[in-house]
C-alpha positions as CSV (number, residue, x, y, z in Angstrom):
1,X,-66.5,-9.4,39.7
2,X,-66.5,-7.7,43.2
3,X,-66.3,-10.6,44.8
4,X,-63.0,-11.6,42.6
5,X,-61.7,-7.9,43.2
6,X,-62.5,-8.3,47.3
7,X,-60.5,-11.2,47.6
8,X,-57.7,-11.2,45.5
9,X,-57.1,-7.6,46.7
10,X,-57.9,-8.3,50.6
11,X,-55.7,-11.4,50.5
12,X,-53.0,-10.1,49.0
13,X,-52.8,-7.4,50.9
14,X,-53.2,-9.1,54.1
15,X,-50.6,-11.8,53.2
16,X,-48.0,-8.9,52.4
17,X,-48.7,-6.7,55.8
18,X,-48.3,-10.5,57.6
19,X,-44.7,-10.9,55.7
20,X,-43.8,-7.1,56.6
21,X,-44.7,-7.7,59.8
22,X,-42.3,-10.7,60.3
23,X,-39.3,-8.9,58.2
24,X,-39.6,-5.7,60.7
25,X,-39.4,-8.2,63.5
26,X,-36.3,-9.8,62.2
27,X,-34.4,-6.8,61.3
28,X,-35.1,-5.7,65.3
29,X,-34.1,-9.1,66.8
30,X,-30.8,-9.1,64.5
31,X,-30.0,-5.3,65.4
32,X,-29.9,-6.3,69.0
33,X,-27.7,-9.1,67.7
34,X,-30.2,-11.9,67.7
35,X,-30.2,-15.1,65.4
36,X,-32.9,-15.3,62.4
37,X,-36.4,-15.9,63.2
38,X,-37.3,-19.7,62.2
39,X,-39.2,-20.3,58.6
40,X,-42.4,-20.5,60.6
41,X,-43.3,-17.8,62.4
42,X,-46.5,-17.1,63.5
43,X,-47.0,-14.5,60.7
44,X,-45.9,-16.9,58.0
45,X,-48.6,-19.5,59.9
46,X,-50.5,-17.1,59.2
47,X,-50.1,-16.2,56.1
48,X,-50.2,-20.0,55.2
49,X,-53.7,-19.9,56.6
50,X,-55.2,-17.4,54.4
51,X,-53.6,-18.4,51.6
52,X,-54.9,-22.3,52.3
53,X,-58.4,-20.8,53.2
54,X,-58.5,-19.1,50.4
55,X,-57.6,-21.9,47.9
56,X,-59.5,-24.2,50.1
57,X,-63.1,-22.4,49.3
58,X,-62.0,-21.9,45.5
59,X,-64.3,-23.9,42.8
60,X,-65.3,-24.9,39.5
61,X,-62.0,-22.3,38.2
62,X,-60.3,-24.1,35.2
63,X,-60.7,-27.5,33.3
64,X,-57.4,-28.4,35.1
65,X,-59.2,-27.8,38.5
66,X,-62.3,-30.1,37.2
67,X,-60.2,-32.9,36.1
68,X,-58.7,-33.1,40.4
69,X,-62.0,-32.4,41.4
70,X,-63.4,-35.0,39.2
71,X,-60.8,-37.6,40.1
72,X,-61.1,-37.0,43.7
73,X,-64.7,-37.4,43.9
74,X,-64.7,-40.5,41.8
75,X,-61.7,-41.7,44.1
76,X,-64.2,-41.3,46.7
77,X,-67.4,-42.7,45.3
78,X,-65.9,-45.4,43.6
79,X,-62.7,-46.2,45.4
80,X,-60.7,-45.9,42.1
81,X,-59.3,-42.8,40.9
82,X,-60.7,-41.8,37.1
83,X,-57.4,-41.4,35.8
84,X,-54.7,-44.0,35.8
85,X,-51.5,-42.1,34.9
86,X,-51.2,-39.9,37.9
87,X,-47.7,-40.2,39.0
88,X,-47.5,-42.1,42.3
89,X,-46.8,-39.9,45.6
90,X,-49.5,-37.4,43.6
91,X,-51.7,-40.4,43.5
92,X,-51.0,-41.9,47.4
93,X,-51.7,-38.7,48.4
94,X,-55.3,-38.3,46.3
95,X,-56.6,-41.8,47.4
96,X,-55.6,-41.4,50.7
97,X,-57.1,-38.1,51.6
98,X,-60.3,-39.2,49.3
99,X,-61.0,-42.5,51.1
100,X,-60.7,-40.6,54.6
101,X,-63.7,-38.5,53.4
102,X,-62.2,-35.6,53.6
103,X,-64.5,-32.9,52.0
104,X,-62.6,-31.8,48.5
105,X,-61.9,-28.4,50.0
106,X,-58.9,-29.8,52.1
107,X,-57.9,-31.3,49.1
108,X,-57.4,-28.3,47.4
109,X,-56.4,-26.2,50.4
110,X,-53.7,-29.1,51.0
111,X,-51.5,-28.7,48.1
112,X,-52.1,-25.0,47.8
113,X,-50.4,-24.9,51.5
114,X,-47.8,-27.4,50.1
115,X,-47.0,-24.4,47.5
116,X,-46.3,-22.1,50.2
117,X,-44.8,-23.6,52.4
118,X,-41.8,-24.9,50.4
119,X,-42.2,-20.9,49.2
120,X,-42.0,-19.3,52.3
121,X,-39.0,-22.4,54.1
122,X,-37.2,-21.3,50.4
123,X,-37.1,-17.7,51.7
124,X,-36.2,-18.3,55.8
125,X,-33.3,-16.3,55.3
126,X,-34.8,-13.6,52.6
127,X,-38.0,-13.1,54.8
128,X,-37.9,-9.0,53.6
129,X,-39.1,-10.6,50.5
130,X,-42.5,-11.8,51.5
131,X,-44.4,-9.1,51.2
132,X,-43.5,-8.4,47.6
133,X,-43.5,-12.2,46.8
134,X,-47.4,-12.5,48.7
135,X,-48.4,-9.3,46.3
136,X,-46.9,-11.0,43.0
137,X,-48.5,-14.5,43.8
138,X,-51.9,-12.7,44.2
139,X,-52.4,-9.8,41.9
140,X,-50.0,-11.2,39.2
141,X,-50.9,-13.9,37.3
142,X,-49.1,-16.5,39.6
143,X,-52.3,-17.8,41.9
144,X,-54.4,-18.6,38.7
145,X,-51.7,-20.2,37.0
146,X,-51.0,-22.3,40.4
147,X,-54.6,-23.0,41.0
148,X,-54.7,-24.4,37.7
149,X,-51.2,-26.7,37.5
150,X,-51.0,-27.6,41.3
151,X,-48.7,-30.7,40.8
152,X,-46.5,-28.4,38.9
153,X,-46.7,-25.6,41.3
154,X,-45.5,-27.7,43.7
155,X,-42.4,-28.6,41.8
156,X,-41.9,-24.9,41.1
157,X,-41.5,-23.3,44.9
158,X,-39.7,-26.7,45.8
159,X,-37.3,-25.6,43.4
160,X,-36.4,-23.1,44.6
161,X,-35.4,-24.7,47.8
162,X,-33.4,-27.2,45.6
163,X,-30.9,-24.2,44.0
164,X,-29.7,-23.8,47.4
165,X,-28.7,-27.5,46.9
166,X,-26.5,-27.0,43.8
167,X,-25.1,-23.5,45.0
168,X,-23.7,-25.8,48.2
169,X,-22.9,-28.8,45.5
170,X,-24.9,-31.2,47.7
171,X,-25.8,-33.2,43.9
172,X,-27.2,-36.2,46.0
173,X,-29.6,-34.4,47.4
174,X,-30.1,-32.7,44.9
175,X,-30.7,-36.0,42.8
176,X,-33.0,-36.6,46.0
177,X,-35.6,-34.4,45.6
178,X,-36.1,-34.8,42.0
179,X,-37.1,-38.2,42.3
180,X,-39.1,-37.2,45.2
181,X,-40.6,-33.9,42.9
182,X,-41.3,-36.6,39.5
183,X,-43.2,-39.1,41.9
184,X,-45.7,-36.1,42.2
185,X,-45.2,-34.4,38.4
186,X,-42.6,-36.4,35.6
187,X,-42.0,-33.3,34.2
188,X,-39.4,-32.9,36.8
189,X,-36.9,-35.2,35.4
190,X,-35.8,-32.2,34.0
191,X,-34.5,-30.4,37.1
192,X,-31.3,-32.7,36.5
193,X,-29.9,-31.4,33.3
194,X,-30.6,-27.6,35.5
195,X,-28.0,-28.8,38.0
196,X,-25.1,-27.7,35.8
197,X,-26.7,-24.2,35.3
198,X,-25.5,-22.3,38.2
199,X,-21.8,-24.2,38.0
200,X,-21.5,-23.0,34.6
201,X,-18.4,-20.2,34.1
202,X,-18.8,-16.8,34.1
203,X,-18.3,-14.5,31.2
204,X,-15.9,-12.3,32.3
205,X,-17.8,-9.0,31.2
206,X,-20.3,-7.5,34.0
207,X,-22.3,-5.8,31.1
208,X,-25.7,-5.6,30.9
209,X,-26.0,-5.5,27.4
210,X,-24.7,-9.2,26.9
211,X,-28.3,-10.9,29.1
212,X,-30.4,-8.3,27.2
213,X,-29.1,-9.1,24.2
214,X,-29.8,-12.7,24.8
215,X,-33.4,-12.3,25.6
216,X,-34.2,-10.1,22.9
217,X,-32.8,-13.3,20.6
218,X,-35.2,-15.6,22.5
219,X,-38.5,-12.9,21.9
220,X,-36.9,-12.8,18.1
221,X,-36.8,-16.4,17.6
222,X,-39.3,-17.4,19.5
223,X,-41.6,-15.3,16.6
224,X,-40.8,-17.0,14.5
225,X,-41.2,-20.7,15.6
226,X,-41.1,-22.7,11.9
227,X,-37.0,-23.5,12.6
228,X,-38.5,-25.3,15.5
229,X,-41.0,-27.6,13.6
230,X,-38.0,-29.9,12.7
231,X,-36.8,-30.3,15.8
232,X,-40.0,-30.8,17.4
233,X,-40.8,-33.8,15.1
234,X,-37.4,-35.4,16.0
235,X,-38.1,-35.8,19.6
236,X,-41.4,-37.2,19.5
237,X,-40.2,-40.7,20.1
238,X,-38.1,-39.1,23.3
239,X,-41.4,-37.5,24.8
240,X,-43.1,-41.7,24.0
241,X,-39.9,-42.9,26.4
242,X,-40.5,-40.0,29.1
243,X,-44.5,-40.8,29.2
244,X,-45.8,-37.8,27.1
245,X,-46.5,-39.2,24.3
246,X,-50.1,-38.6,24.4
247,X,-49.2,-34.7,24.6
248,X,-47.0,-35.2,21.3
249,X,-50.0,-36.8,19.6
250,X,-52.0,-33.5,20.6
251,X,-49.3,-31.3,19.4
252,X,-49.0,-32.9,15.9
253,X,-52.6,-33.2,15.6
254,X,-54.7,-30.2,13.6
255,X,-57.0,-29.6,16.8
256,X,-56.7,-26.0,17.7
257,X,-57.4,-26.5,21.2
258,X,-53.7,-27.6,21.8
259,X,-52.1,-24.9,19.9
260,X,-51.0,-22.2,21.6
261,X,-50.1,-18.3,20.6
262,X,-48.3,-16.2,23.1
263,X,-49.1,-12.6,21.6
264,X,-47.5,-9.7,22.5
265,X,-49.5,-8.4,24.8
266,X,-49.5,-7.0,28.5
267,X,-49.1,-10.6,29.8
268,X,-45.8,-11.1,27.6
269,X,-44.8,-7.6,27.5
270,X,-45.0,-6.9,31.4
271,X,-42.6,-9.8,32.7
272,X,-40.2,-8.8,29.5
273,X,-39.7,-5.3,31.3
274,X,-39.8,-6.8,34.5
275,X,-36.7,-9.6,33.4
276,X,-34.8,-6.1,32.1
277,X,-35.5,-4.3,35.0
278,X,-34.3,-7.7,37.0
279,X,-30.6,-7.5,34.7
280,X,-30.3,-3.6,35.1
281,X,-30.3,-3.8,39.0
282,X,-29.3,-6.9,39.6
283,X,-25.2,-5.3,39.4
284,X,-26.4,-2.9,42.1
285,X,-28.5,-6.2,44.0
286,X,-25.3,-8.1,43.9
287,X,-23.3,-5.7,45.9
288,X,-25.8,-5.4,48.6
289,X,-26.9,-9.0,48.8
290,X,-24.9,-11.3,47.8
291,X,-23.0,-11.8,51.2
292,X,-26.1,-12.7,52.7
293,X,-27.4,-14.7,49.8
294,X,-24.8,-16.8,48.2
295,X,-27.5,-18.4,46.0
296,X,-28.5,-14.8,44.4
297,X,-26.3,-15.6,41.1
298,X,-27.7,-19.0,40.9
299,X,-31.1,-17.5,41.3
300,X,-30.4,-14.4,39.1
301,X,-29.6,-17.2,36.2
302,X,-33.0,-19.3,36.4
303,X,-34.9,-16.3,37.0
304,X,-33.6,-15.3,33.6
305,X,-33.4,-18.5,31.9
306,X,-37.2,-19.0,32.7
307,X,-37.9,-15.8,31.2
308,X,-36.0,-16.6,27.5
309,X,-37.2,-19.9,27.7
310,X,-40.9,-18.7,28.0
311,X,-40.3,-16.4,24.6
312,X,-38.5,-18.7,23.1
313,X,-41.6,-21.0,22.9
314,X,-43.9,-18.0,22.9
315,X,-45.4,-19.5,19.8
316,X,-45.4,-23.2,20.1
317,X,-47.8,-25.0,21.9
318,X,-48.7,-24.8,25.5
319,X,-47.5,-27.7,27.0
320,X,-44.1,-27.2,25.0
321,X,-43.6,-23.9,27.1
322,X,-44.6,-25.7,30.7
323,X,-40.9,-27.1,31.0
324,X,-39.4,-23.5,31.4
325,X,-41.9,-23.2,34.0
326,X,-40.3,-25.4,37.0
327,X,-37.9,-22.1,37.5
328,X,-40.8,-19.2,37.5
329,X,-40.2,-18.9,41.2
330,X,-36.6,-18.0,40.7
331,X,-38.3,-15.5,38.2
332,X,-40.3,-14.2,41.5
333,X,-37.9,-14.0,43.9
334,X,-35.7,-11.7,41.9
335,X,-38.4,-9.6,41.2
336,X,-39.1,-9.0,45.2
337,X,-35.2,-8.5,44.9
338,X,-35.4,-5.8,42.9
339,X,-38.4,-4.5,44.6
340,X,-37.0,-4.9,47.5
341,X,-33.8,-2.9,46.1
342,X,-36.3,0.0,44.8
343,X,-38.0,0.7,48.3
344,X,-35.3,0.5,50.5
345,X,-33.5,3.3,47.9
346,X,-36.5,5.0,48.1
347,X,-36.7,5.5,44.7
348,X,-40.2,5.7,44.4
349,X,-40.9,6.1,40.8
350,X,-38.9,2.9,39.4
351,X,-40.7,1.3,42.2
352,X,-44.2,2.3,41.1
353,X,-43.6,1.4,37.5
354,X,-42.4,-2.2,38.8
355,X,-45.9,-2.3,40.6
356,X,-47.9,-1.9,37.7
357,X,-45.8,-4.1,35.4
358,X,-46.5,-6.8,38.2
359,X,-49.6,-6.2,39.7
360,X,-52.1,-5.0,37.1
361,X,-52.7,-8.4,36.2
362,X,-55.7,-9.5,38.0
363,X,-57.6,-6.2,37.6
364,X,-57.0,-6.5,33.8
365,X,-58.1,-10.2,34.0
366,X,-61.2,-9.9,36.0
367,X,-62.1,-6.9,33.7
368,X,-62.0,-9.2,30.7
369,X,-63.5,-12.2,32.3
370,X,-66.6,-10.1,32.5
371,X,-66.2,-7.8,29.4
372,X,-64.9,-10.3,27.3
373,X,-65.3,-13.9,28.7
374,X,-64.4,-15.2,25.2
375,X,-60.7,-13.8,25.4
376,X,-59.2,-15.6,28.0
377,X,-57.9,-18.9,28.4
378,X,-59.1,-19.7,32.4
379,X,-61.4,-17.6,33.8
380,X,-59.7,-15.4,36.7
381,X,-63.1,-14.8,38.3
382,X,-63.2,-16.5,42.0
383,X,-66.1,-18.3,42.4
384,X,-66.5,-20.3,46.2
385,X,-68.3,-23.5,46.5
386,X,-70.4,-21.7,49.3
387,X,-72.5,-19.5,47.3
388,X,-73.7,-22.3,44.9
């Protein structure tokens, strides 16, 4: 436990003094009229470094992270990876750093780095984000969730290099780097139909009520899930065409290890306040941002799309819910936003009660991963190949 507490804590806050550090720099070069500081700084080098280092030395976390380390090993040992449906780039990659002999440590610190990077490029010009965005990713419940669905994490900060894309109507591209993201996870096939989302009018009313209103409909349907049972069954033969099918068999099937229940706890509860807090500054955000960041409406709209999406399935199964995911960076980067908004106000109290809603998570994690190891679905602890 104090090893967990030591280095989630010392990371985070290291990463976050590392991304202050380089927004304070900025904000002095473009006072005395300088350009922007490039994506990779020596700060954000270095943040990449603890962030990779600390990945890197992770072990034996989550099933997920025994099924890579179980197919890279056997990759090397055997020259044939142990699963066969691994989409292709994911799989180049894997065979290619496993037959060098690379140790499985680079492995892991390789596409954790991948994550942040396409992060931290995303945010070149919104660098006063970093620091909030570093303490989110590793006292929320971000870095576990990454650790644990690293093909899909990927997809998930390259995404939100990709809005840029549609906000400048570049679809080509666009089109691009989808195929590029599905040769490493399929899921992402479904970034195309996301392309309209941004380009989508604009109701006329600047109310706040109207998105509210909408996400409490998603928490109120998505408790009550039966309406979607019909629908489900109908588009089992579409997830056999797309290459799930195997997950649709799971889903149908009576085991309860593929069921999932999304109860209103402080996990769901937390980034509901933090999505209203999100829509009641984000008039105020708009004002002060939106010049410099003509991709703030685009991102304001996943962010809250990912969050009724994520209730709306609240009660289905797991993997159901992982397609709202490929936008829960947009969710993080308008949560810095309004962070961001709070600090520079100084209004210290709204800012504090954003800090808890996002950064209690590990704490309360790590408390029941020793109190209660039964509870949880991956176990939060860190454990480091170095102290077998």
């Amino acid at each position: 436990m104090i090893l967990s507490l030591t280095v989630y804590t010392g990371t985070a806050l290291l990463m976050a003094g590392l991304g202050w550090h380089v927004a304070r720099r900025e904000q002095r070069v473009l006072a005395q009229g300088g350009a922007l500081l490039p994506a990779y700084t020596w700060e954000v080098v270095a943040m990449l470094m603890v962030y990779t280092l600390v990945s890197a030395l992770r072990w034996n976390t989550t099933w997920d992270y025994n099924m890579y380390f179980t197919y890279y090993v056997s990759a090397q040992s055997l020259a044939q990876g142990s699963r066969e449906s691994f989409e292709p780039l994911f799989k180049l990659v894997t065979e290619l750093m496993a037959r060098s002999g690379l140790h499985y440590a680079c492995y892991f610190g390789f596409w954790a780095a991948l994550q942040l990077a396409l992060l931290c490029y995303a945010l070149r010009r919104r660098k006063a984000l970093l620091p909030w965005v570093a303490l989110h990713i590793m006292l929320g419940p971000i870095y576990v969730w990454w650790m644990c669905f690293i093909r899909q994490a990927v997809v998930e900060c390259l995404f939100v290099i990709m809005v840029e894309l549609i906000v400048r109507r570049r679809f080509w591209a666009y089109l691009l780097l989808t195929l590029l993201a599905t040769s490493v996870h399929k899921m992402s096939l479904l970034l195309l139909p996301l392309y309209v989302v941004p380009l989508l009018p604009t109701p006329r009313t600047q109310r706040r009520w109207l998105p509210l209103a909408l996400l409490a409909a998603c928490v109120l349907a998505g408790s009550f899930p039966q309406w979607m049972a019909w629908l489900f069954h109908q588009l089992g033969q579409l997830a056999q065409l797309a290459g799930y099918g195997h997950y649709y068999r799971l889903f149908t099937s009576d085991n309860p290890e593929y069921t999932f229940r999304y109860v209103m706890g402080p996990t769901r509860i937390c980034p509901l306040l933090l999505g209203c807090a999100i829509v009641w500054h984000y008039p105020a955000i708009k004002r002060r941002f939106h010049a410099a960041d003509p991709c703030l409406p685009a991102l304001y709209r996943f962010a809250l799309l990912y969050l009724g999406y994520a209730n709306l399935m609240a009660n289905t199964t797991q993997f159901l819910g992982r397609p709202g995911e490929l936008m829960r960076a947009t969710f993080i980067v308008m949560v810095a936003y309004v962070m961001h908004h709070l600090c520079t106000r100084r209004q210290w109290g709204q800012l504090a009660a954003m800090a808890v809603l996002t950064y209690y998570y590990i704490y309360y994690e790590v408390f029941k991963a020793v109190v209660t190891p039964g509870s949880i679905y991956a176990p939060e602890l860190y454990h480091t190949f170095l102290l077998q």
